[in-house]
C-alpha positions as CSV (number, residue, x, y, z in Angstrom):
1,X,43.7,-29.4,-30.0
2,X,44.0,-29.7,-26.1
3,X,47.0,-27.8,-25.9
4,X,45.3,-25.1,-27.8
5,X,42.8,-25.1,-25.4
6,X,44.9,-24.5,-22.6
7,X,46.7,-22.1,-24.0
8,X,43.9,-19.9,-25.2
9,X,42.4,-20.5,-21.6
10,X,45.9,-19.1,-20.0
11,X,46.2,-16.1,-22.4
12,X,42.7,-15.4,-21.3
13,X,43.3,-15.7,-17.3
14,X,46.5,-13.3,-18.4
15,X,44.2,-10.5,-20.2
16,X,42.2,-10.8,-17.0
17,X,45.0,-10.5,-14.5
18,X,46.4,-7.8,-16.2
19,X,43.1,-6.1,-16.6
20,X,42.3,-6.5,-12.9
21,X,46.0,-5.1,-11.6
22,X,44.9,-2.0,-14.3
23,X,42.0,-1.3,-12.7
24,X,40.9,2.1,-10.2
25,X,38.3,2.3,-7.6
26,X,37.3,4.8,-10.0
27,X,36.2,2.5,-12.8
28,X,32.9,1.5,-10.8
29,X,31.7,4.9,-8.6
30,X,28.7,6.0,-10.5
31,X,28.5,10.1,-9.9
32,X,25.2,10.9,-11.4
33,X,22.6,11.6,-11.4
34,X,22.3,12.3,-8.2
35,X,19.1,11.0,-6.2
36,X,16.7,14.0,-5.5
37,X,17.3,15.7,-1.6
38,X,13.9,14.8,0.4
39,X,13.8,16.2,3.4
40,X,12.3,14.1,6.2
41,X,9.4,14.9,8.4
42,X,11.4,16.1,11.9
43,X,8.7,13.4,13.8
44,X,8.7,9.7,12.3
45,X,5.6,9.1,10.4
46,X,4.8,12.7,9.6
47,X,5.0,13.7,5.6
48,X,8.5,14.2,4.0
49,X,9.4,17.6,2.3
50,X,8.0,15.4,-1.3
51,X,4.6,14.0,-0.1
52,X,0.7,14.8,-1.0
53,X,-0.6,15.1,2.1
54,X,-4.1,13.5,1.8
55,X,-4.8,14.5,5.6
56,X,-3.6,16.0,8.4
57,X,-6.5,17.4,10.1
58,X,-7.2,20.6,8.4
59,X,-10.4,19.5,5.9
60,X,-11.0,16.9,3.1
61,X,-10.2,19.3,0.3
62,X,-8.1,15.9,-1.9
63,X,-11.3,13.7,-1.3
64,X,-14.7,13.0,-2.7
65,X,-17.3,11.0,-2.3
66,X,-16.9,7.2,-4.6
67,X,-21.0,7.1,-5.3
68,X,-21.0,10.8,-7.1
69,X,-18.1,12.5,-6.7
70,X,-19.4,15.3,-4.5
71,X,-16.9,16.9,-1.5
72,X,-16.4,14.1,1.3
73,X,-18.7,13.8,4.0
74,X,-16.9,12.0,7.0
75,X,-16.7,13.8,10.0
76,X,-13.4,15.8,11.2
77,X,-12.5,17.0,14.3
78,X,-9.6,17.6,16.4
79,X,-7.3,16.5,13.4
80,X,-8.9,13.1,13.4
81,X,-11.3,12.1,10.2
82,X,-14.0,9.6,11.4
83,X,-16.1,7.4,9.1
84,X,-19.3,8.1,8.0
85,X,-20.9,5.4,7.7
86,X,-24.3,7.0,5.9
87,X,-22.3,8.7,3.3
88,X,-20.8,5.9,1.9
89,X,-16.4,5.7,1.0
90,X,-14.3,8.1,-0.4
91,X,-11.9,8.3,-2.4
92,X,-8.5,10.8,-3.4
93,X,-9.1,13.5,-6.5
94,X,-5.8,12.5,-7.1
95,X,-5.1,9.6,-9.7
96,X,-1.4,7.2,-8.7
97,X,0.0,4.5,-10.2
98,X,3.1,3.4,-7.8
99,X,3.4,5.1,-4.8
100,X,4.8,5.1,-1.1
101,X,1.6,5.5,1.5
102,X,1.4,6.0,5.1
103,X,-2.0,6.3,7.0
104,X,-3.0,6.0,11.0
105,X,-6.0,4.1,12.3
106,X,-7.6,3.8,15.4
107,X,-10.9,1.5,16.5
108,X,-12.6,3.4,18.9
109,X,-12.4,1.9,22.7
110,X,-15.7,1.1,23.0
111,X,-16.0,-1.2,20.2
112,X,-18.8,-3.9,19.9
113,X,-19.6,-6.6,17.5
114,X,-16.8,-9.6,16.9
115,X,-15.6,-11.1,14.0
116,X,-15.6,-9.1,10.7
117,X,-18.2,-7.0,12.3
118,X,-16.0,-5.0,15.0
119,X,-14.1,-1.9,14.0
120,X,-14.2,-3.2,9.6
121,X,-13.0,-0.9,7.2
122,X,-10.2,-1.0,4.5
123,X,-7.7,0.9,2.5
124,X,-8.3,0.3,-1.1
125,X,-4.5,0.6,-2.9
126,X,-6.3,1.5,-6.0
127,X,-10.4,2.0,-6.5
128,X,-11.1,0.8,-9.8
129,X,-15.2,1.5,-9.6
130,X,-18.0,2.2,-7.3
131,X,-18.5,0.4,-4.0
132,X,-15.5,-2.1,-3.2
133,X,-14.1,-2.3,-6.6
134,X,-10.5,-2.7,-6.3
135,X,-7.5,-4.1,-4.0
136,X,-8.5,-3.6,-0.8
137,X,-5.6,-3.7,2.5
138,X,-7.8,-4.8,5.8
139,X,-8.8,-2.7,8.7
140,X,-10.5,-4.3,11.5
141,X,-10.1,-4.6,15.5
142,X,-7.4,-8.2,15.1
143,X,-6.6,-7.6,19.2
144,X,-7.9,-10.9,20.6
145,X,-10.8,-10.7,17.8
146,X,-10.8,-14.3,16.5
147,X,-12.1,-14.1,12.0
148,X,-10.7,-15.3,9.1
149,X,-6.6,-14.7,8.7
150,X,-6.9,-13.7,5.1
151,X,-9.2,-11.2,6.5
152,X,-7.9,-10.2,9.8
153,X,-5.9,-6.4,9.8
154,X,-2.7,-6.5,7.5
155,X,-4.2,-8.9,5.4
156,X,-4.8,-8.1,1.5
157,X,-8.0,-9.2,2.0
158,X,-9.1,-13.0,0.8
159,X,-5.9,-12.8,-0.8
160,X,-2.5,-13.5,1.8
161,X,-2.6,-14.0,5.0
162,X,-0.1,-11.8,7.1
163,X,3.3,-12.5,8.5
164,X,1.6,-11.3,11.9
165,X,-0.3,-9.6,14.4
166,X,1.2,-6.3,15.5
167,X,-2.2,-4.7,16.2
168,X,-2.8,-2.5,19.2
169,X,-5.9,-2.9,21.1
170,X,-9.0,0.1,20.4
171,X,-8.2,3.0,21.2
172,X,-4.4,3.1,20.5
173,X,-2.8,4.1,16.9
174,X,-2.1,1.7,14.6
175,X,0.3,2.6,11.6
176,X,0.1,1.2,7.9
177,X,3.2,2.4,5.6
178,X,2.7,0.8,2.1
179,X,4.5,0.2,-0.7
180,X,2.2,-0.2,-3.7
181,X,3.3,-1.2,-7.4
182,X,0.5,-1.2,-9.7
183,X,-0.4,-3.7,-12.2
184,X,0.2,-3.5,-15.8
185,X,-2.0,-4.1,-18.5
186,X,-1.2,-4.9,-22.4
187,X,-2.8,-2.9,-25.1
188,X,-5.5,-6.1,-25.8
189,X,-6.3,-6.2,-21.5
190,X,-4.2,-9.0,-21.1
191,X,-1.7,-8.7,-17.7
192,X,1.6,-7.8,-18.5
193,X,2.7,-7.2,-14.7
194,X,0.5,-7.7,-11.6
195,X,0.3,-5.2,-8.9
196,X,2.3,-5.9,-5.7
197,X,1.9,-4.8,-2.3
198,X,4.6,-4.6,0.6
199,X,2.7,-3.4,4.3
200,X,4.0,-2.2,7.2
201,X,1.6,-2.5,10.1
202,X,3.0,-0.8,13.7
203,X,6.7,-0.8,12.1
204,X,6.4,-4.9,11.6
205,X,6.8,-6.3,7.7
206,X,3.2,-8.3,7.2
207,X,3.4,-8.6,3.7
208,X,6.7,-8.8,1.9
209,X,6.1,-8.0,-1.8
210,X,3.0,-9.9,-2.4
211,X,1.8,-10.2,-5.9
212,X,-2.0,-10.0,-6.2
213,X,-4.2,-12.3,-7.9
214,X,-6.4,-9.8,-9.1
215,X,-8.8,-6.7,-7.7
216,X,-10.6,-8.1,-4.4
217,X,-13.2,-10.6,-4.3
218,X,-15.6,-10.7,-1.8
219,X,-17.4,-14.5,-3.5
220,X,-15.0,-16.8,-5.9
221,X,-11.5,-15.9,-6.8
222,X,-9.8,-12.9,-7.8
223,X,-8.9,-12.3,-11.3
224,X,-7.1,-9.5,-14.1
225,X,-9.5,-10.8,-16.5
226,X,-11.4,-8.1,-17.7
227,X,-10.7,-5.8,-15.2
228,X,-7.8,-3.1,-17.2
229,X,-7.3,0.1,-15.9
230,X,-4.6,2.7,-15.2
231,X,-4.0,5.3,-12.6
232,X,-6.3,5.0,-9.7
233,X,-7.5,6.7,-6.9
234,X,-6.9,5.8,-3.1
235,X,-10.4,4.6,-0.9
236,X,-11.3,4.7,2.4
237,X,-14.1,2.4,3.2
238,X,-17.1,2.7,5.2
239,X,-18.2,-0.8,5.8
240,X,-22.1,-1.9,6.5
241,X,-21.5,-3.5,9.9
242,X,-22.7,-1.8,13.1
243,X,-20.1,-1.4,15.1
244,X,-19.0,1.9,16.2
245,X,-17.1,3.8,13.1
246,X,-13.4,3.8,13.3
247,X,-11.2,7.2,12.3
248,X,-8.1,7.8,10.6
249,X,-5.1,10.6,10.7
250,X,-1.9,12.1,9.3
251,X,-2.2,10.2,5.5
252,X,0.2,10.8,3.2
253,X,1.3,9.6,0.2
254,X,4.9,10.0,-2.4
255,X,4.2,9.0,-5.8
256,X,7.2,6.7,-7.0
């Protein structure tokens, strides 16, 4: 029996050598089909030739107010959109599931308050509902303004804490580019797949493929439970506190 052994284990290694001195270069190149040509923006950061642009200065024509749905009421001006904090967020028309997102951000320099009350606002991945509802990416002066890491800029927020702090000081341009996978839900509700989130903040990886917990929570932990949906909109944020409103500019997004 052991001699059988070995020689079905030689004649095997002797189909393989021969197979391996038969084989081409040509036996693994895959030909098609052939990825899609995207042309890129000619300036980093601007919208390739196969992005939505969301904004880039001209009007809020893809946007709409998350209370009733009415046309967008922040204020724009000199291709920068500013909050507006008496009209409440907004959201995209537009419905995505997994998509590629880039969006600009600036606190303005004369910023008061500290903590979560200086330059707050957010970047919801997916709105799921009126007010807050749904995953929510942090924006928020984090230069030398001491809060809450899981709630600082570049965190998902009371969720991960991120990798670090690239933020500029107010004023100056900060850049989020997102990857966003959203979460999947079986017929009956359950999770099949949780959403995941990969952020760029200022060109620096903060979160690297994180898998949410659930939509945010502001009191208690976050949660699937009960909370199915499908394609959603993206949602600006205009937060409570009175610090002076922050703006945003050139968003953009490429459904994936």
């Amino acid at each position: 029996m052991k001699y059988s052994i070995i020689l079905t284990t030689l004649l095997a290694g002797s189909v393989f050598m021969a197979k391996a001195q038969n084989a081409k270069p040509e036996d693994t190149e895959i030909w098609d089909p052939a990825p899609k040509v995207v042309v890129p923006a000619k300036v980093l950061g601007n919208a390739p030739s196969d992005a939505l642009v969301l904004f880039d200065g001209k009007g809020l024509d893809e946007w709409v107010s998350v209370e009733d749905q009415t046309p967008a009421k922040w204020l724009v001006k000199g291709n920068v959109l500013t909050v507006n904090k008496s009209t409440g967020n907004i959201e995209t028309k537009k419905k995505f599931t997994n998509y590629q997102l880039h969006l600009e951000w600036k606190v303005p320099a004369n910023i008061t308050g500290t903590g979560q009350a200086r330059g707050n606002s957010g970047v919801f991945l997916a709105s799921i509902g009126k007010g807050d509802d749904g995953y929510e990416l942090q924006v928020l002066d984090s230069y030398n303004n001491k809060t809450y890491v899981n709630g600082m800029a570049g965190s998902l927020y009371k969720q991960v804490i991120p990798l670090a702090n690239p933020g500029r000081k107010p004023g100056e341009w900060n850049v989020y580019d997102v990857v966003w996978t959203a979460p999947v839900f079986n017929e009956d509700g359950s999770l099949k797949s949780a959403a995941r989130a990969t952020v760029f903040f200022n060109g620096v990886l903060v979160e690297n493929n994180f898998e949410l917990l659930g939509p945010t929570q502001y009191i208690g932990k976050p949660s699937y439970e009960g909370k199915k949906h499908g394609p959603s909109p993206i949602k600006l944020q205009a937060h409570g506190d009175k610090s002076e409103p922050l703006s945003f500019r050139n968003i953009w997004v490429r459904e994936l």
